[in-house]
C-alpha positions as CSV (number, residue, x, y, z in Angstrom):
1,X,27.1,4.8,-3.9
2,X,24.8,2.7,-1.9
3,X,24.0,4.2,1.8
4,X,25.5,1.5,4.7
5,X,22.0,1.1,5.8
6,X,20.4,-0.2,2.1
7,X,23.8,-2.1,1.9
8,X,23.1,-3.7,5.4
9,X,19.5,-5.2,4.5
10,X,20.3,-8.2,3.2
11,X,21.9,-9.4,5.5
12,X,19.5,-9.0,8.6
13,X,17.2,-11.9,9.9
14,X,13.7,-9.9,8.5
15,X,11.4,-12.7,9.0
16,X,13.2,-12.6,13.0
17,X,12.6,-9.2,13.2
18,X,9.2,-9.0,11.5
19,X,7.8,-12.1,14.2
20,X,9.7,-9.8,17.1
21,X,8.2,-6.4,15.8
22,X,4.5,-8.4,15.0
23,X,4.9,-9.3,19.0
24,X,6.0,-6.3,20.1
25,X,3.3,-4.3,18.3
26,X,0.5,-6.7,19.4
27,X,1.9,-6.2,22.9
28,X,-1.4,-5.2,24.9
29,X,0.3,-5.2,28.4
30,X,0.5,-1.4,29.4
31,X,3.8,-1.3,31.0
32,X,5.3,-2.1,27.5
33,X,2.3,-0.4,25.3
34,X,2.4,2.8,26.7
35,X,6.0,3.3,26.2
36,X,6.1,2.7,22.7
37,X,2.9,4.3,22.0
38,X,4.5,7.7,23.3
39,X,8.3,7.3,21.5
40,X,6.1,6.6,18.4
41,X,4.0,9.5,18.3
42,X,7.0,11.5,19.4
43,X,9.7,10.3,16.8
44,X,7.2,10.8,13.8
45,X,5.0,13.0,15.1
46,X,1.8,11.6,14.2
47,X,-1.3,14.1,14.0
48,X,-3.8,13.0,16.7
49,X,-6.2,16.0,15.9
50,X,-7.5,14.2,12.6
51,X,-7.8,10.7,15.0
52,X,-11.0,9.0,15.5
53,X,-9.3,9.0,19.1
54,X,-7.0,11.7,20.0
55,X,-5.6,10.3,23.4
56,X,-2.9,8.2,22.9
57,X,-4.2,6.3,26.6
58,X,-7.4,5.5,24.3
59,X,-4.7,2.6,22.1
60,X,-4.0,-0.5,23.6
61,X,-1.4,-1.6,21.7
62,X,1.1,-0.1,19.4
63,X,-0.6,-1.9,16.1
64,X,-4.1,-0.6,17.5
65,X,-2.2,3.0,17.2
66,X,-0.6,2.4,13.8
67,X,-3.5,1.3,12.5
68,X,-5.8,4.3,14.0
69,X,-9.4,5.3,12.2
70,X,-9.5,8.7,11.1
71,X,-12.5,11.2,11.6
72,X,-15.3,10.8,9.5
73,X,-14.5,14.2,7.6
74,X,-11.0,13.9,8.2
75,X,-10.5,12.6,4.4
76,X,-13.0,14.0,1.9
77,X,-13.9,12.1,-1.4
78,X,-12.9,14.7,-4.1
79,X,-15.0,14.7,-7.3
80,X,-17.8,12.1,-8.5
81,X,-17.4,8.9,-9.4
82,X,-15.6,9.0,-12.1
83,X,-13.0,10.0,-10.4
84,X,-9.6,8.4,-9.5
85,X,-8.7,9.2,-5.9
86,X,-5.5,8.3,-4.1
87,X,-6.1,5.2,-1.6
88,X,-3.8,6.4,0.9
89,X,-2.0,9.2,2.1
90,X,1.6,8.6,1.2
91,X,4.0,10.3,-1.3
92,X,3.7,10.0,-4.9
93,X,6.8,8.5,-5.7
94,X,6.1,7.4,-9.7
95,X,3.3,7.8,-11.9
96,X,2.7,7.1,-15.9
97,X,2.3,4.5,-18.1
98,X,3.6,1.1,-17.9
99,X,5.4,0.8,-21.7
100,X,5.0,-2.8,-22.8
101,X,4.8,-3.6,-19.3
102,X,7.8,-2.2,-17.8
103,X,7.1,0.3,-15.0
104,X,10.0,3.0,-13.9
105,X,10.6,2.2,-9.6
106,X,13.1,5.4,-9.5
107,X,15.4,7.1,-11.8
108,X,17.3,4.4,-13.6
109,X,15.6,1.5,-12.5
110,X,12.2,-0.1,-14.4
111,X,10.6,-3.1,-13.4
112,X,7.9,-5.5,-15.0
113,X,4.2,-5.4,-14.3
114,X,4.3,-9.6,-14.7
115,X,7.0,-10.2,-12.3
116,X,5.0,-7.6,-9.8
117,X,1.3,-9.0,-10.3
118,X,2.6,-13.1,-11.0
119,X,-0.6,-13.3,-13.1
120,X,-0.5,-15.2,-16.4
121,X,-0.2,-13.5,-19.5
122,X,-3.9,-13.4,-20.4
123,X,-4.8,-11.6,-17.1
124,X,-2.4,-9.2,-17.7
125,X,-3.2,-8.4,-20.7
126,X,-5.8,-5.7,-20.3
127,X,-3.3,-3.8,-18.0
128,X,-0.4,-3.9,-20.6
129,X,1.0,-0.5,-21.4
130,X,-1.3,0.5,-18.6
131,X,-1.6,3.5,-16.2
132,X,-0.2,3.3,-13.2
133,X,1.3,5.2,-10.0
134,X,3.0,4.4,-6.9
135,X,2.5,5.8,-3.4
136,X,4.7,5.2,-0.3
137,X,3.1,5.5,3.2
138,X,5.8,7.2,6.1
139,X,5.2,6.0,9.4
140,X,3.9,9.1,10.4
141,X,1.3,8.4,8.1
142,X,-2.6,7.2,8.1
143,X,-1.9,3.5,7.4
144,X,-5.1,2.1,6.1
145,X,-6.0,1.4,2.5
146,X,-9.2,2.6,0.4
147,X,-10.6,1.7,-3.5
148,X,-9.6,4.5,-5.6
149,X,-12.9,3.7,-7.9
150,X,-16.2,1.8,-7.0
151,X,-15.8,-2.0,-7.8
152,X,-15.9,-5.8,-7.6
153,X,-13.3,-7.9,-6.1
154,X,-12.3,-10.2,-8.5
155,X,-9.3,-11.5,-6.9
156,X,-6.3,-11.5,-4.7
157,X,-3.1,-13.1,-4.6
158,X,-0.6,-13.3,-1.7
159,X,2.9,-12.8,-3.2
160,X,5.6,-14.3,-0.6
161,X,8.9,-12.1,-0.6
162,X,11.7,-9.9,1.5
163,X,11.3,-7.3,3.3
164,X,13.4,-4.5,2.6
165,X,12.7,-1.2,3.0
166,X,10.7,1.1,0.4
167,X,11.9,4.2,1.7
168,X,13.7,6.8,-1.3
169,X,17.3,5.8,-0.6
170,X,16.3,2.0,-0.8
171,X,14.1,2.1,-4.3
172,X,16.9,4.3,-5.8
173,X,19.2,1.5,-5.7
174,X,17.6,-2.2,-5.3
175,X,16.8,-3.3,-8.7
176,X,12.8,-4.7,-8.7
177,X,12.4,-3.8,-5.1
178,X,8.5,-4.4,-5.2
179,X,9.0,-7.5,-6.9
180,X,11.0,-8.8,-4.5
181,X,9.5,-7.7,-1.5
182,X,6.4,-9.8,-0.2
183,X,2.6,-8.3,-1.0
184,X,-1.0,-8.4,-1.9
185,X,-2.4,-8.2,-4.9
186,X,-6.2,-7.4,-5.1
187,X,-7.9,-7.1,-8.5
188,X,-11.3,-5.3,-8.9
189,X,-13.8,-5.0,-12.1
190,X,-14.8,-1.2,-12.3
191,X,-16.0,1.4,-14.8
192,X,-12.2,1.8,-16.3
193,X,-11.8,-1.7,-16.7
194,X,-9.9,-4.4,-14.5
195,X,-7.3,-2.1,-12.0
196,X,-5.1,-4.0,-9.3
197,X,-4.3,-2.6,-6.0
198,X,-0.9,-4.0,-5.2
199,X,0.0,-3.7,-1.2
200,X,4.1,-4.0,-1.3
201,X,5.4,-5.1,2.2
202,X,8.5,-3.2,3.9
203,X,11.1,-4.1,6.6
204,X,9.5,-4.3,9.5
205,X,6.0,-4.8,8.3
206,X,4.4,-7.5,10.4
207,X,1.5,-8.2,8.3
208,X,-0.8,-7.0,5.5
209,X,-4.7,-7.3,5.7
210,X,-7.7,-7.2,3.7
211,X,-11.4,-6.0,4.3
212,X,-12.3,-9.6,3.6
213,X,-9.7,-12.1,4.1
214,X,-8.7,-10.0,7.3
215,X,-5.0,-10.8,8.3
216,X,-2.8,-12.6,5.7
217,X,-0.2,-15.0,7.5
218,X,3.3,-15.1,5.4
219,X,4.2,-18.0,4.3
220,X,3.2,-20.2,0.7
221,X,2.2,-17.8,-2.0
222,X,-1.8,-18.0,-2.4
223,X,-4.6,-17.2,-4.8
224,X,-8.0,-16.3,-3.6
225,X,-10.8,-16.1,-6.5
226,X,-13.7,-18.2,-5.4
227,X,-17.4,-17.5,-4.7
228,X,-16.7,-16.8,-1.0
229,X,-14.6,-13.4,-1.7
230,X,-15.2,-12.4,-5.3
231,X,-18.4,-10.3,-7.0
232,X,-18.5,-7.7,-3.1
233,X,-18.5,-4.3,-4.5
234,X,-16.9,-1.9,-2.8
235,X,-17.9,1.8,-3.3
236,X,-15.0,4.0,-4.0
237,X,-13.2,5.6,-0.7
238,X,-14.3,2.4,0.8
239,X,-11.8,1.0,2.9
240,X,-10.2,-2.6,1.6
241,X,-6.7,-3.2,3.5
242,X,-4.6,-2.1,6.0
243,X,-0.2,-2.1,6.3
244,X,0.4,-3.6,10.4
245,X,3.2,-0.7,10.1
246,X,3.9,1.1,7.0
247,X,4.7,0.1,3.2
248,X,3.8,1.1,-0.7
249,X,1.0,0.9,-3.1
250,X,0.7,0.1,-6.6
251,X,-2.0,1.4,-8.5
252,X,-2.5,-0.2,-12.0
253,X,-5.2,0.5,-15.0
254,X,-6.0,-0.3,-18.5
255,X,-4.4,2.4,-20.8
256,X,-6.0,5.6,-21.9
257,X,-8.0,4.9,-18.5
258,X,-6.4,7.7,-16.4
259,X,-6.1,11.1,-17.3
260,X,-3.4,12.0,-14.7
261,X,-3.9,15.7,-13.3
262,X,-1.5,17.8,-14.7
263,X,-0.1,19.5,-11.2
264,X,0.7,15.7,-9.9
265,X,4.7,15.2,-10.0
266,X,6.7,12.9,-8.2
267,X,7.8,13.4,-5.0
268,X,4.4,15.5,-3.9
269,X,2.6,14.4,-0.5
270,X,-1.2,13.5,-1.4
271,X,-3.9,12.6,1.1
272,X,-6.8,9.3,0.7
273,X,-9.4,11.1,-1.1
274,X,-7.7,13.5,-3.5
275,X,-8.0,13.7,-7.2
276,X,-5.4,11.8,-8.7
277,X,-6.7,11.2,-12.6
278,X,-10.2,11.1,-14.5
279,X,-11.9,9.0,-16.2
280,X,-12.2,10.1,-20.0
């Protein structure tokens, strides 16, 4: 049985409340700031002692907050590089292989890795039957987004969508919930082969951005591949996005790419930085 609240999401105004939530967040005027600074913290209680800034008086704004820096050794880079490491801290909600495309989003419900990516069937290709995993980010959470192996941007295409909630009650029951929702797709060229990094929007995410496109306005779906943004490298930890308040990530691979560590299982908290597979 559906939860009132998942059964409730269709039928609120989410682009109304993502604008309000954008303002509201953005909101540098301290008699409003301060306040929702503090009930944040408070409600999730968000670690300030791994914060570049530990005060919250040193955040002008509630996005500023949400989207805090961390201590430079507050997030390690395990291994060498040849190493897969998680790009966020978040929950390991699904990992494996993507069977002839089709990925699993929760126990009884798969969805398809074209309908996700909207690439064309010779893009896809090399990620067919592919590794991948899935991580969701709690608001409590460090909220930026970092390569999980040293390469070159390739490309990135904005995916217009919904917004509804990717929280454990809500991908249990809405059937292709990250291909519905709105997100990023950012493909790099690295040692395993082609991998996308697939930033899934939520309820109440104002805004997804990128290292270099910075903040990507919703609206018309777009595709950025020319000579302005493709061929950086980025080394591995580096940061390449950030959620303006929290989401998912979908990590995808060529196959026999990823040798998954053995203790990873679903449902287990990991942190930017930590093994997640090997290359073979």
């Amino acid at each position: 049985m559906r939860p009132l609240s998942v059964f409730l999401q269709p039928l609120l105004p989410q682009r109304l409340l993502g604008r309000l939530v954008y303002r509201l967040a953005r909101c540098r005027r301290g008699w409003l700031a301060r306040p929702l600074i503090g009930w944040y913290a408070r409600r999730y209680k968000v670690n300030l002692q791994e914060a570049e800034h530990s005060r919250l008086e040193d955040y002008a704004s509630l996005n500023e907050f949400f989207t805090r820096r961390l201590k430079p050794a507050a997030r390690p880079i395990s291994g060498d590089g040849r190493t897969l490491i998680s790009p966020v801290d978040g929950y390991l909600t699904q990992i494996g292989s993507a069977n002839g495309g089709e990925m699993i989003q929760a126990k009884g419900l798969r969805y398809d890795l074209d309908a996700l990516l909207g690439e064309s069937a010779d893009r896809l290709a090399a990620l067919m039957s592919g590794s991948y995993a899935t991580l969701y980010l709690a608001p409590h959470q460090y909220h930026r987004v970092h390569l999980p192996l040293a390469g070159a941007l390739q490309r990135t295409r904005y995916i217009p969508g919904k917004r509804f909630s990717v929280n454990s009650r809500t991908s249990a029951v809405v059937p292709g919930l990250f291909c519905r929702n709105e997100r990023v797709a950012c493909w790099f060229e690295t040692e395993a082969g082609p991998m996308a990094v697939v930033l899934v929007g939520a309820l109440n995410v104002s805004s997804i951005s990128t290292a270099w496109l910075g903040e990507i306005a919703s609206g018309k779906a777009r595709v950025w591949d020319d000579a302005g943004h493709t061929g950086h490298r980025f080394g591995r930890g580096e940061e390449i996005g950030r959620f303006n308040l929290g989401s998912t990530v979908v990590l995808v691979l060529p196959p026999g790419q990823a040798v998954w560590r053995p203790d990873l299982s679903p449902g287990q908290a990991v942190r930017m930085g930590q093994a997640l597979a090997t290359l073979p």
